[in-house]
C-alpha positions in Angstrom: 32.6 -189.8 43.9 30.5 -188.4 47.0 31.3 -185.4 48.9 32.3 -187.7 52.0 34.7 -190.1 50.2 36.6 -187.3 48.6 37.1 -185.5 52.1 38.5 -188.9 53.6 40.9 -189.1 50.0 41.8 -185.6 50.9 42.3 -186.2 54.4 44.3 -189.4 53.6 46.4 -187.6 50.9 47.3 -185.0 53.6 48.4 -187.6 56.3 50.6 -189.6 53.9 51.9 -186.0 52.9 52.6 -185.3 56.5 54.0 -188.5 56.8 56.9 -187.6 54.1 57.2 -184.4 55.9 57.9 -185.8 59.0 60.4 -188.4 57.6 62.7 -185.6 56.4 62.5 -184.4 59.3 63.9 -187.7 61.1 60.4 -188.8 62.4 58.2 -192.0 61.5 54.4 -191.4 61.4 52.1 -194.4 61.3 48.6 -194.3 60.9 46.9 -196.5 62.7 43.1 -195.7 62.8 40.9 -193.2 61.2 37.2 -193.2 63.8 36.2 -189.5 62.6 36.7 -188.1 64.7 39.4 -187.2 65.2 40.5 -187.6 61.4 43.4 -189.6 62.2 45.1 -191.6 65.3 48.7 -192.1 64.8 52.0 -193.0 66.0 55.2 -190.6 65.9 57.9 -191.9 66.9 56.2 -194.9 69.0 54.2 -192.1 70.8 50.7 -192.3 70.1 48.5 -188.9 69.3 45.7 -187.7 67.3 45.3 -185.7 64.1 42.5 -183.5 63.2 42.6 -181.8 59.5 40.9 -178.3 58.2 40.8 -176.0 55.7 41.0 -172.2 55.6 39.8 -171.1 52.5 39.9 -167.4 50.9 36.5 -167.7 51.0 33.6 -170.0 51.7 32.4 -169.1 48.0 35.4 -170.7 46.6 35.4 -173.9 49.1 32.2 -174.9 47.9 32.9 -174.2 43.8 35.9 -176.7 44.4 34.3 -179.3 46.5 30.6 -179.2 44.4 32.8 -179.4 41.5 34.3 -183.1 42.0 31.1 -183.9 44.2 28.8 -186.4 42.6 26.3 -185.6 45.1 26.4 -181.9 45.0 25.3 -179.2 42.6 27.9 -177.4 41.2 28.1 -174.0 42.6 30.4 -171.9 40.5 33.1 -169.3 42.0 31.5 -165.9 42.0 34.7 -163.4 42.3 35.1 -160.7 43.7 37.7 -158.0 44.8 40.0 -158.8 47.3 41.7 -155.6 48.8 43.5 -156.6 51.5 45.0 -160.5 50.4 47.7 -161.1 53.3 45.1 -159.5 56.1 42.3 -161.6 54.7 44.2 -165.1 54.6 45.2 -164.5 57.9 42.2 -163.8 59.0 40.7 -167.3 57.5 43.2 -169.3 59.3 43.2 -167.1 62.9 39.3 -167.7 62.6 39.6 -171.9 61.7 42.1 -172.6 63.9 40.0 -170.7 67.3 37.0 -172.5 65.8 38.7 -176.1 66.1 40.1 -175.0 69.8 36.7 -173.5 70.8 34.9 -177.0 69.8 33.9 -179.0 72.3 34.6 -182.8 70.2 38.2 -181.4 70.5 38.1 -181.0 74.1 36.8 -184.4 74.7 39.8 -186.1 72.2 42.2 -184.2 74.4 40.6 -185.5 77.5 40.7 -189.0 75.9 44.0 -189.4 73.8 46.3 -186.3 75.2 47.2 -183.3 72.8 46.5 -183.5 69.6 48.5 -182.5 65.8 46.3 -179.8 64.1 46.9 -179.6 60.1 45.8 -176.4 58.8 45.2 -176.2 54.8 45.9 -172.2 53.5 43.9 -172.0 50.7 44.7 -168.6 50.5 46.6 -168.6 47.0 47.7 -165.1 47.0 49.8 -165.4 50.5 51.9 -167.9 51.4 52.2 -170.3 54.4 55.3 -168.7 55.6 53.6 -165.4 55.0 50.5 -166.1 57.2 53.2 -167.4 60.4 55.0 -164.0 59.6 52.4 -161.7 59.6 49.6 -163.4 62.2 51.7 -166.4 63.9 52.5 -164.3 67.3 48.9 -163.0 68.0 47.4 -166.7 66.4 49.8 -168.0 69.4 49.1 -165.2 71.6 45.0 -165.8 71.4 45.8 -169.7 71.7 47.7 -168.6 75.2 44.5 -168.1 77.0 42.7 -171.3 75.9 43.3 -175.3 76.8 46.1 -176.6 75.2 44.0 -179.1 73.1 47.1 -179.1 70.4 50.9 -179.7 70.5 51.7 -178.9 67.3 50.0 -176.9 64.4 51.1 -177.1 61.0 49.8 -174.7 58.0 49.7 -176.4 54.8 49.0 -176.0 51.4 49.0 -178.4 47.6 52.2 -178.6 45.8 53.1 -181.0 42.7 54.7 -183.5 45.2 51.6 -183.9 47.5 51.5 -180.8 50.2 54.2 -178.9 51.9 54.2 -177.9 55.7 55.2 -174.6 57.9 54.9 -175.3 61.8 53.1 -172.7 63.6 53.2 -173.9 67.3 
């Protein structure tokens, strides 16, 4: 399978994940188109939106051993460890630094001037902290950074794999 197919499969498995999330929640989710970008447009609740997914990985070394690994049209590129001192600091770290990056972009300026606010999904890849662990420890200053820019998304959700799919943590 190619590199971009299996980012659309994972972007798709996220959004049918949030989907579930959402319906325990009381709220319907419909997809109803994908133009990339955003990743998604959608409906919750009858109100239309966008959806734009990302990942925060422990490190970039270990994003591209997982995706060269499945990648047909990549080399693989194994994991080269290393020591990681401070875990909690450095996973927050990843996701304060993707989640500024998506805000500071200007494609996501131009969807919020076109479709409104938009849903951020955040994947933690950070296996050594959790998702409620990361809003705990860096959620106010995340927030507090996020004050001072446009207010490109309503709501930002951290997520991460479980054996049912993907489970969710709201940030904002």
């Amino acid at each position: 399978m190619k590199y971009r197919d299996i980012q659309s499969a994972h972007e798709l498995s996220v959004l049918n994940s949030f989907g579930s999330y959402l319906s325990e929640q009381g709220q319907l989710l419909i997809v109803v188109d994908r133009p990339d970008p955003p990743d998604a447009i959608v409906k919750i609740n009858n109100e239309s939106c966008w959806v734009e997914i990302t990942d925060a990985f422990q490190s970039s070394d270990w994003a591209r051993s997982l995706t060269s690994y499945v990648a047909d049209d990549k080399a693989y590129q194994p994991y080269q460890s290393r020591l990681i001192c401070e875990p909690d600091n450095e996973a927050c770290e990843k996701v304060r630094e993707v989640i500024l990056k998506k805000y500071d972009k200007n494609s996501m300026n131009s969807l919020l001037n076109q479709y409104g606010q938009g849903v951020l999904l955040v994947g933690a890849y950070t296996p050594l902290t959790s998702l409620e662990e990361i809003i705990e420890l860096a959620g106010e200053s995340i927030l507090f950074e996020l004050a001072s820019r446009s207010s490109v998304f309503k709501s930002i959700y951290l997520y991460r794999n479980s054996s049912e799919g993907h489970v969710f943590a709201k940030l904002l």
